[in-house]
C-alpha positions in Angstrom: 0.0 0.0 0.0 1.4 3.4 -1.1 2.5 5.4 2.1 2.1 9.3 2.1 3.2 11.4 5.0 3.8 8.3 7.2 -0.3 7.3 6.8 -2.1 5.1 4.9 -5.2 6.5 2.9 -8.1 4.3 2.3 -8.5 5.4 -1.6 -5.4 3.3 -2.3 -6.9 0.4 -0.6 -9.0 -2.1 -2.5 -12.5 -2.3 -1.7 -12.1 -5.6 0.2 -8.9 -4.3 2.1 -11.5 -1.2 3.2 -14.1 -3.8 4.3 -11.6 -5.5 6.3 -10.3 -2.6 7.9 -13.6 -1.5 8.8 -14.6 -5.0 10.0 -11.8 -5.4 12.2 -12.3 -1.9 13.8 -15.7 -2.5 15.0 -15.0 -6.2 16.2 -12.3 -4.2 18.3 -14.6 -2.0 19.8 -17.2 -4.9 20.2 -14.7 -6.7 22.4 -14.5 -3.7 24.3 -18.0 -3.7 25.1 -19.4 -1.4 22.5 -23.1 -1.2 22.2 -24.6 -2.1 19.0 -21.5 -0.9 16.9 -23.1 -0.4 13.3 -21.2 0.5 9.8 -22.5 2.5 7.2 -21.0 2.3 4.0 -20.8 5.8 2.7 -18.8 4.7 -0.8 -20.9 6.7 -3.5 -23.2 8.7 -1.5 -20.8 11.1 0.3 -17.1 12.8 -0.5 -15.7 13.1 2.6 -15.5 9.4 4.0 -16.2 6.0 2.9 -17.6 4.6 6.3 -19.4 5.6 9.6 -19.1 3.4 12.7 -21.2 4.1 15.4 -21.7 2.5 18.7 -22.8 3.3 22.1 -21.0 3.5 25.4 -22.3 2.8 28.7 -20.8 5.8 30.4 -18.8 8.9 30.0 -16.1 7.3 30.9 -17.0 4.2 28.7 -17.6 6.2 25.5 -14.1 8.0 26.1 -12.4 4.3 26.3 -13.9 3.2 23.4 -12.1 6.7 21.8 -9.0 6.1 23.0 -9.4 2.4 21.6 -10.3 3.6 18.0 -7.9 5.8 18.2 -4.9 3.3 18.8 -6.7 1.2 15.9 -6.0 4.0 13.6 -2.2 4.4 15.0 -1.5 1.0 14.9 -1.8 0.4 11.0 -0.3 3.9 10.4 -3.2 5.5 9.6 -3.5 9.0 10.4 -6.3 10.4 12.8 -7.3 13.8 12.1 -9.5 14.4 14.8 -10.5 13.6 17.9 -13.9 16.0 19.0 -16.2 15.7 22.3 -13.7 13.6 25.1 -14.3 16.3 27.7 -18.2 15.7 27.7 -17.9 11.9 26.4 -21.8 12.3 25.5 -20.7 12.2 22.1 -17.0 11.7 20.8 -16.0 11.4 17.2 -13.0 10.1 15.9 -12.2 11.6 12.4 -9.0 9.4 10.4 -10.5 10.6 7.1 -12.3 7.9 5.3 -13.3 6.5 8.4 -15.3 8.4 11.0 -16.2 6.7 14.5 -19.2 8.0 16.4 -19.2 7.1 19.7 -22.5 7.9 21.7 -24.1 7.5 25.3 -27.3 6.3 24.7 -29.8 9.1 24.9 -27.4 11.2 22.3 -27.2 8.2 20.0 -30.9 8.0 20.0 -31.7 11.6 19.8 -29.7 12.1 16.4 -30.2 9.0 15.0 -27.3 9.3 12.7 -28.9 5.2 11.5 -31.4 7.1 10.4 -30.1 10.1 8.8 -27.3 8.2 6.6 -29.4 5.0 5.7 -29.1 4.3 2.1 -32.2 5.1 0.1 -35.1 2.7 -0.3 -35.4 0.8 -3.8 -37.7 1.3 -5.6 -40.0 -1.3 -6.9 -38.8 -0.9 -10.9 -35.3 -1.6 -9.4 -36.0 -4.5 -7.6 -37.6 -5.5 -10.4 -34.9 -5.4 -12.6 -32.6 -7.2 -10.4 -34.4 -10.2 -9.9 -35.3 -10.6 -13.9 -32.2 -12.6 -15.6 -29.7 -10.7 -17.4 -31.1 -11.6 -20.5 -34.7 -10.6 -20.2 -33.5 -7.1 -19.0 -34.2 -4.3 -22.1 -31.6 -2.5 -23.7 -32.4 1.2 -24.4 -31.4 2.2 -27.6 -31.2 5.5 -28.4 -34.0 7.9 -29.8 -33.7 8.0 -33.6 -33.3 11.7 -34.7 -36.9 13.1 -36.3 -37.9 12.8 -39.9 -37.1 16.1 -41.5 -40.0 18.0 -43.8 -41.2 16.5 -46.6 -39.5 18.7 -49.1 -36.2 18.7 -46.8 -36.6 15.0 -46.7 -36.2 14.9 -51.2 -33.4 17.3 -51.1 -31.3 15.2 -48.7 -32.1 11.9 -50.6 -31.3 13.5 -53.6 -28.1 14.7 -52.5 -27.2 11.5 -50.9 -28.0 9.3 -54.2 -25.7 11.7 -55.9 -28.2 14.0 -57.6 -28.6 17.6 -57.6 -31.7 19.3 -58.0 -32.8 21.1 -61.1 -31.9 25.0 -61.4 -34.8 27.0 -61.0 -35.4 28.9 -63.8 -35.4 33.0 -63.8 -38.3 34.7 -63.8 -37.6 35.9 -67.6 -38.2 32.4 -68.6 -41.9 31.8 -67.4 -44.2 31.7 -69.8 -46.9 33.9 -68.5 -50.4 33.8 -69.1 -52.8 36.0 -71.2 -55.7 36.7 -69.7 -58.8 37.1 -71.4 
């Protein structure tokens, strides 16, 4: 993995080596007794990280543990943590290394912003769910919409040209034959 500034970015990393990474951080903090510890994949749908992981703390003192734990994480695989916001309060502390950003809540702060909530991915519809259950070969191709028919005297021009015909001078007006009246 290409090292910049002694830290290890997760946009070099495959997407498999970010799932592991992100797997292996939350079954740290689970064996420290995190509460629920949830990922949300954020690849696609946001610019500024790939993953949330949040879990729930029992106490202040609890939720800054868990911090302190994420944080070694981070440290230990040379990865660079930016940030490390709300340890004096513990209520709720977030641990920034860039593409991955640890929320770490007591309980009534984890419920009342509901971050599960907030960053779920968005429902599917019922045309897409649709379309990925039919078989690869039933599924429509969309061609492209054919350009419209020019005018009808547009239309002989161009199909004159094309066949390698002109059209016919048009004659003067000191060529008509006009008409006597009587």
């Amino acid at each position: 993995m290409p090292i910049f500034n002694n830290s290890i970015y997760m946009v070099s990393m495959s997407k498999t080596e970010q799932d592991l990474l992100i797997r292996q951080l939350k079954k740290q903090l689970d064996d420290k007794k995190a509460v629920d510890p949830v990922v949300i994949d954020l690849r696609g749908r946001a610019a500024f990280a790939d993953f949330f992981l949040l879990a729930t703390g029992t106490s202040q003192t609890h939720v800054a543990a868990l911090a302190e734990e994420a944080d070694r994480f981070f440290h230990g695989r040379s990865m660079r943590v930016l940030s490390i916001t709300g340890l004096p309060e513990a209520t709720w502390v977030l641990v920034d290394a860039g593409d991955v950003v640890v929320h770490l809540f007591q309980q009534e702060a984890r419920t009342f912003y509901d971050l599960e909530r907030l960053w779920a991915p968005p429902p599917v519809t019922q045309r897409e769910a649709e379309e990925a259950d039919r078989p690869e070969k039933s599924k429509k191709k969309i061609k492209p919409p054919k350009p419209p028919k020019p005018a009808s005297g547009e239309r002989r021009s161009r199909l004159k040209e094309k066949e390698g015909k002109s059209e016919k001078p048009k004659r003067s007006g000191q060529n008509r034959v006009k008409s006597k009246r009587l």
